[in-house]
Every structure is written in C-alpha cells, then in structure tokens.
N, C-alpha and C positions, 0 to 999 in steps of 0.2 A: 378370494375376492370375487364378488360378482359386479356387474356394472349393467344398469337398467334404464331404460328410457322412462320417463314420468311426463311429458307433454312434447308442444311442437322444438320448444328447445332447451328441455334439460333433461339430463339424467341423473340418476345417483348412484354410487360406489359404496357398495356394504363389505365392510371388513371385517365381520364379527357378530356372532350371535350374542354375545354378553359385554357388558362393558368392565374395561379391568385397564391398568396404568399400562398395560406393554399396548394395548389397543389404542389406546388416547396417545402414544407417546405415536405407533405407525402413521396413525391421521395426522397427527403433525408434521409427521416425515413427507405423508403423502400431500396432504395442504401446500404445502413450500416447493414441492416437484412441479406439483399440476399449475403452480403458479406461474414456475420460473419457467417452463415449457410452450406454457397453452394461453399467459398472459395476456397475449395480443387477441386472441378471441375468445376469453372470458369476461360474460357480463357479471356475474355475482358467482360464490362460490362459499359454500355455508358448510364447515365441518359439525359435525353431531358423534353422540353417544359412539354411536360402531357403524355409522356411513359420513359419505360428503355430496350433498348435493351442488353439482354444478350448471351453470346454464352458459349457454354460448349468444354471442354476439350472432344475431341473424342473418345481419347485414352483412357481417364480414366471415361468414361461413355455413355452411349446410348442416345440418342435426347428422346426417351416416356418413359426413365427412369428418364431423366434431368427435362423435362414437367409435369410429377409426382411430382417432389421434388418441383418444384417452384409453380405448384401449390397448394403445401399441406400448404407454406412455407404464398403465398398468400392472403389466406383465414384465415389464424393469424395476417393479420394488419389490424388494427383499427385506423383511426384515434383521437380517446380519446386517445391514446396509445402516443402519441406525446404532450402530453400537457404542458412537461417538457423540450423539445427540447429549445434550446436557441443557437438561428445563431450565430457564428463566427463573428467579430466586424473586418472590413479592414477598414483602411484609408489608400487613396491615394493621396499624394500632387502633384499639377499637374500645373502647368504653363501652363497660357491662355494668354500669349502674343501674338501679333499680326503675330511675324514670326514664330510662330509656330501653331495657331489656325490659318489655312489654306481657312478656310471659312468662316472667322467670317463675311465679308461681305456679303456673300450669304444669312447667315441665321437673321443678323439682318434684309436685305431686306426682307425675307420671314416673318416671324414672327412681325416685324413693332418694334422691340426690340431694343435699345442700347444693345452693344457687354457687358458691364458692369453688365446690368439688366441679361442678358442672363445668363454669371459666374454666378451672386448668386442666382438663380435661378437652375442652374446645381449642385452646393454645397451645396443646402440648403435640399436637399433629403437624404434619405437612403435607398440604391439598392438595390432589392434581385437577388442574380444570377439565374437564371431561367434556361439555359442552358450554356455545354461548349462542343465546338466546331470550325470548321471551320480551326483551325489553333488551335498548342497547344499552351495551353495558353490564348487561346481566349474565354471570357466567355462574353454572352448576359447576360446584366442588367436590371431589369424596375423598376419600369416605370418612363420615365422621366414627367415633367411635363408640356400636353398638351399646353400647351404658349408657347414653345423650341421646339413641336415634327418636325421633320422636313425629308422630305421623303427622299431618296439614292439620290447620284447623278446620272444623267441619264447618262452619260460617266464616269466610274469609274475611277479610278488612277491606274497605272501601279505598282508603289510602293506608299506606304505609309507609311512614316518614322515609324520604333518602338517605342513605348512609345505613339503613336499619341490618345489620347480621343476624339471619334465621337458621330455622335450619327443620328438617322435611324428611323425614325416613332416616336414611345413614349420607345425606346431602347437605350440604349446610351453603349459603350465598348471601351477597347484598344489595342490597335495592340501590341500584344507581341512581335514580330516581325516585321520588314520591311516585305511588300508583298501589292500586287494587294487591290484594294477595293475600295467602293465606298460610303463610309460612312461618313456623314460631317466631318471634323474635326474642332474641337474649344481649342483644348490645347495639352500640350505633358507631361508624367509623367518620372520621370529620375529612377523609379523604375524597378528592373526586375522582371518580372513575370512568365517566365518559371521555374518553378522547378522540377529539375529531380529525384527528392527522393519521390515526390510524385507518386501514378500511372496513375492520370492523365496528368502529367507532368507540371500543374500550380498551382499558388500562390492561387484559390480560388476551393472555390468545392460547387456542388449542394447548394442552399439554404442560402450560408453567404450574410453579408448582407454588403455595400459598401458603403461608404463616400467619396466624393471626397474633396480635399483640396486645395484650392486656394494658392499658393507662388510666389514669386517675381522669376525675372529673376536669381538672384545672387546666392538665396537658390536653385536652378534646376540645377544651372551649380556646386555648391559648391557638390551637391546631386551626382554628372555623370551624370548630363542628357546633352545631344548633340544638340546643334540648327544647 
C-alpha cells in the first residue's frame, strides 16, 4: 500500500495495481477502518477500483497531521484480518425485454449469442462492486462473463432511461438515473437505487456482491418500473 498526497487536503491510498475481488473485498475492509478511526476529521472519503481517496476536514486538522494518522492507521491492515468479512447479498430483478434492452440486437450480433443465451448468462453470476461513481448511485460490477463482454458504444446516448442494465467490456451496471451514456443496454430494473440515508447516497457499497434477476413484463410494471 502506498498513501500520497493529491492537493491542500487530500490524499489517496493505492492498494493494487489490478483490480480483482480480494482487492475490492481489502478497500472495503479499509473503507470501514478509515472511517471508524479518522471519522471525526473526514470530509468525504471515495473508495475506487484499487485506491481510496480521502480528504480531511481542514478546520479541524492539518494535511501532515491527517497523513500521520492514516498512515499510522495503514500499516494496521492486514489482509488475514478480513477473513470474516462476508459481502452484503443484493438481488436485482430486471426485465430484459425487447423495448427495454435497447441493444439487445447489437450485442447478440457482436457476441454471435441468442438475446435469451445472453439473459442467463448475465443472471447466472454474482457481481462484486468494485467501484462507485460516475453518477450517484452508480456502481461498476464485474466481472461479467467474457462470452457477453461487449465494448461502449462508440456514439453514446444522450439519455439513458433509469433503471436501464448495461454492460461495458467484462463491467456490467445501472443507471440510477436517466443521463448521458454509452453503455449497452440489455434490460431495465424498476428498483430505486439512490439512497439518501446512506453517505454514498446508494443502494450498494464497496465490495457487496450483486445478482441480477430475470422477471416478466407484468412483475416490472406491478414493481414501478416505467417502459
């Protein structure tokens, strides 16, 4: 682990050149440390792929006094120390019909898949969140399974309806929101995902782990989901 200064009050904590589930599962380990430690003079504190940027309250502490504490704070995780961690269990039901998986044609051609193969194929995993960003509410999943991976679109969408499930290389995610994007879509989920009581302000956090669930047209619209 390295830990580097990035402005007048924040640093970030790189744990890894690559990203992989024991790396996402430490960040979470270490998320929950730096929290329950450094609380009281943490202004925001942003877990990613394989670092965590955090920033300190200015007011109530100095930058090489904050860089002290997270480094002393640091050098106390161990990964053996995680061995009892057990991810958060989401399932998401998601309707992959035709007028809502907006690309299901693109990515059968790509991939050489029936749209059906494709679903249980996208259902039959279970996600680790890796990162959360972009949009709140927005969290990067992997890995999906190299037979599905399917690259951006090269012209992205202006809007991309809420609830919409894409998916981006071997990534797959949801649009918490309607907004811009460029990510295939193959279904829509009628759940909300922003949540404001959390202080990320979504339904997932660092490291849980994600199922998606296959439903009929009937169950999605019964659910509030919107075609």
């Amino acid at each position: 682990m390295q830990v580097k200064l990035v402005n007048e009050n924040s640093l970030i904590i790189y744990f890894a050149d690559a990203v992989s589930i024991e790396t996402a599962d430490f960040i979470n380990y270490a998320y929950r440390r730096l929290n329950e430690a450094l609380g009281d003079v943490i202004e925001s504190i942003i877990p990613s792929y394989t670092s965590i940027l955090v920033s300190c309250n200015s007011r109530k502490i100095g930058l090489q006094h904050f860089l002290r504490r997270v480094n002393a704070l640091v050098n106390t995780l161990h990964a053996n120390d995680i061995t009892d961690f057990k991810p958060q269990q989401i399932e998401l039901p998601v309707y992959y019909g035709e007028e809502v998986a907006l690309d299901h044609q693109d990515i059968s051609q790509h991939t050489g898949l029936a749209f059906s193969e494709i679903v249980k194929l996208h259902t039959s995993e279970a996600y680790r969140v890796f990162a959360i960003g972009f949009a709140p509410g927005f969290a990067f999943l992997g890995n999906v399974s190299d037979k599905i991976a399917m690259p951006r679109k090269k012209s992205p969408r202006t809007a991309v309806p809420k609830g919409s499930v894409g998916i981006a290389d071997r990534q797959t995610a949801v649009y918490p929101n309607q907004s811009p994007g460029g990510w295939q879509v193959i279904g829509r989920t009628p759940i909300e995902l922003i949540d404001i009581t959390t202080a990320n302000l979504s339904k997932f956090s660092m490291g849980d782990q994600v199922k998606f669930k296959a439903i009929d047209k009937q169950t999605f619209l019964d659910m509030g989901g919107i075609l």
